[in-house]
C-alpha positions as CSV (number, residue, x, y, z in Angstrom):
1,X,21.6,-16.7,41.2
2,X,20.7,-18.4,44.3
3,X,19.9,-14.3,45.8
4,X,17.7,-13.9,43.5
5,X,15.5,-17.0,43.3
6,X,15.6,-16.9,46.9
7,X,14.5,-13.0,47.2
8,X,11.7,-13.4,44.7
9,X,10.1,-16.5,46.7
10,X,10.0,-14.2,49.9
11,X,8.2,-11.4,47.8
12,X,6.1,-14.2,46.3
13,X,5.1,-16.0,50.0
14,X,4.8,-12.5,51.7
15,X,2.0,-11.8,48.6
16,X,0.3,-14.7,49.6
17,X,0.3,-14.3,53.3
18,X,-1.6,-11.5,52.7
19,X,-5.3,-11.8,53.8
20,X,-8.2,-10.3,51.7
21,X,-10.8,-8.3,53.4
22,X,-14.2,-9.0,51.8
23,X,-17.0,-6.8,52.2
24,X,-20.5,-7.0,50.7
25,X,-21.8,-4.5,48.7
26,X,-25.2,-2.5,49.3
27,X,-28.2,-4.6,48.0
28,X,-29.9,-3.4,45.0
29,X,-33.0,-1.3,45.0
30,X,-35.5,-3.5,42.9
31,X,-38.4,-2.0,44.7
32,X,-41.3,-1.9,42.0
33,X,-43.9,1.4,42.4
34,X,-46.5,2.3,40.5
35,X,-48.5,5.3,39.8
36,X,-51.5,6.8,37.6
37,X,-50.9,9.1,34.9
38,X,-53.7,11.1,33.1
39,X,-52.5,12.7,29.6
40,X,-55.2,15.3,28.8
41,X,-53.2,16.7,25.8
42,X,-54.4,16.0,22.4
43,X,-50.3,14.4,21.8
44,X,-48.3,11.8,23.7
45,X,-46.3,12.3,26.8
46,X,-42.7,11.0,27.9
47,X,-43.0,10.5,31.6
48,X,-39.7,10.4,33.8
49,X,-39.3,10.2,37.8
50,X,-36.6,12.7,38.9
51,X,-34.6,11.6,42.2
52,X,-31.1,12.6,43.2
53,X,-30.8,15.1,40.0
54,X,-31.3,11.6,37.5
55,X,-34.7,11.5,35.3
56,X,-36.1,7.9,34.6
57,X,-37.9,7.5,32.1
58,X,-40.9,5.2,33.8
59,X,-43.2,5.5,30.2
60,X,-45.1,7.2,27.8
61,X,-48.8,7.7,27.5
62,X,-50.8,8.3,24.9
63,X,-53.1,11.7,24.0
64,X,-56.0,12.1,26.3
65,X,-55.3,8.6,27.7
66,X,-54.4,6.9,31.4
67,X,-51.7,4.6,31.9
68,X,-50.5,2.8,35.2
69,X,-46.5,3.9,35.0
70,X,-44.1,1.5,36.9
71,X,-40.5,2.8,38.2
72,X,-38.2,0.3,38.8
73,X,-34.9,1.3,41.2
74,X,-36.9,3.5,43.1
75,X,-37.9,2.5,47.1
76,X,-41.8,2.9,48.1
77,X,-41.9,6.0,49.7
78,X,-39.4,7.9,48.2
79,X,-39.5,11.8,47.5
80,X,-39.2,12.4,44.0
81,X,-40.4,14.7,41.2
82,X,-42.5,13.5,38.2
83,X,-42.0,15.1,34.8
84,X,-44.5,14.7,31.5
85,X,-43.0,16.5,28.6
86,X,-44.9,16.3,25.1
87,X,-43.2,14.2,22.6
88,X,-42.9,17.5,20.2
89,X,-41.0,19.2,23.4
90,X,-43.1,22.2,23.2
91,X,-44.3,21.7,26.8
92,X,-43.5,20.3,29.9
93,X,-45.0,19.6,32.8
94,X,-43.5,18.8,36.7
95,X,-45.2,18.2,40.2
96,X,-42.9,18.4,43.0
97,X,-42.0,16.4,46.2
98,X,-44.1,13.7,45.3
99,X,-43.7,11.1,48.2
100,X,-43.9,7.8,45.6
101,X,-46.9,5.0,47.2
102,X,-49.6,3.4,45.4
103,X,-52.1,6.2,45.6
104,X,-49.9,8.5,43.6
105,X,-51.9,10.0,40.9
106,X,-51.2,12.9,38.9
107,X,-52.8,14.4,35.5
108,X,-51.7,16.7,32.7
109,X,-52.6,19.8,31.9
């Protein structure tokens, strides 16, 4: 009995003896950029901001309307592609490499 108390306290101090390596993760992108959208269309438009494959939906804007669109999790100066897709889904609209600043605007059709 002795054996075995005394092999499971060296398992149980060599676990402890152990040192943890702590590293920190990457920070969080909470960047906040904005751009102009111009919905010509006589219907509402979901807007999204496509970047690594993933659309975001940043907003919707209403017929023949212009709305300031915020994306969140995107960094300033980012290459992306902006969507606008009719809320009926009978059209959609892109604009490609799109380089996101504060002088982004973009209009529909």
């Amino acid at each position: 009995m002795r054996a075995i108390v005394a092999v499971l306290l060296v398992a149980v101090l060599g676990g402890c003896a152990r040192k943890a390596q702590v590293n920190t993760a990457p920070a969080p992108v909470n960047a906040k950029v904005s751009f102009h959208m111009t919905n010509n269309l006589g219907q509402p438009v979901n807007v999204y901001v496509t970047t690594g494959g993933t659309d975001i939906l940043v907003g919707q804007v209403a017929a023949n309307s212009t709305k300031t669109l915020t994306v969140t999790g995107v960094a300033s100066g980012t290459t992306v592609s902006l969507k606008a897709t009719a809320v009926d889904g009978t059209r959609t609209y892109t604009r490609d490499d799109v380089v996101l600043t504060g002088s982004v605007s973009w209009s529909v059709p």
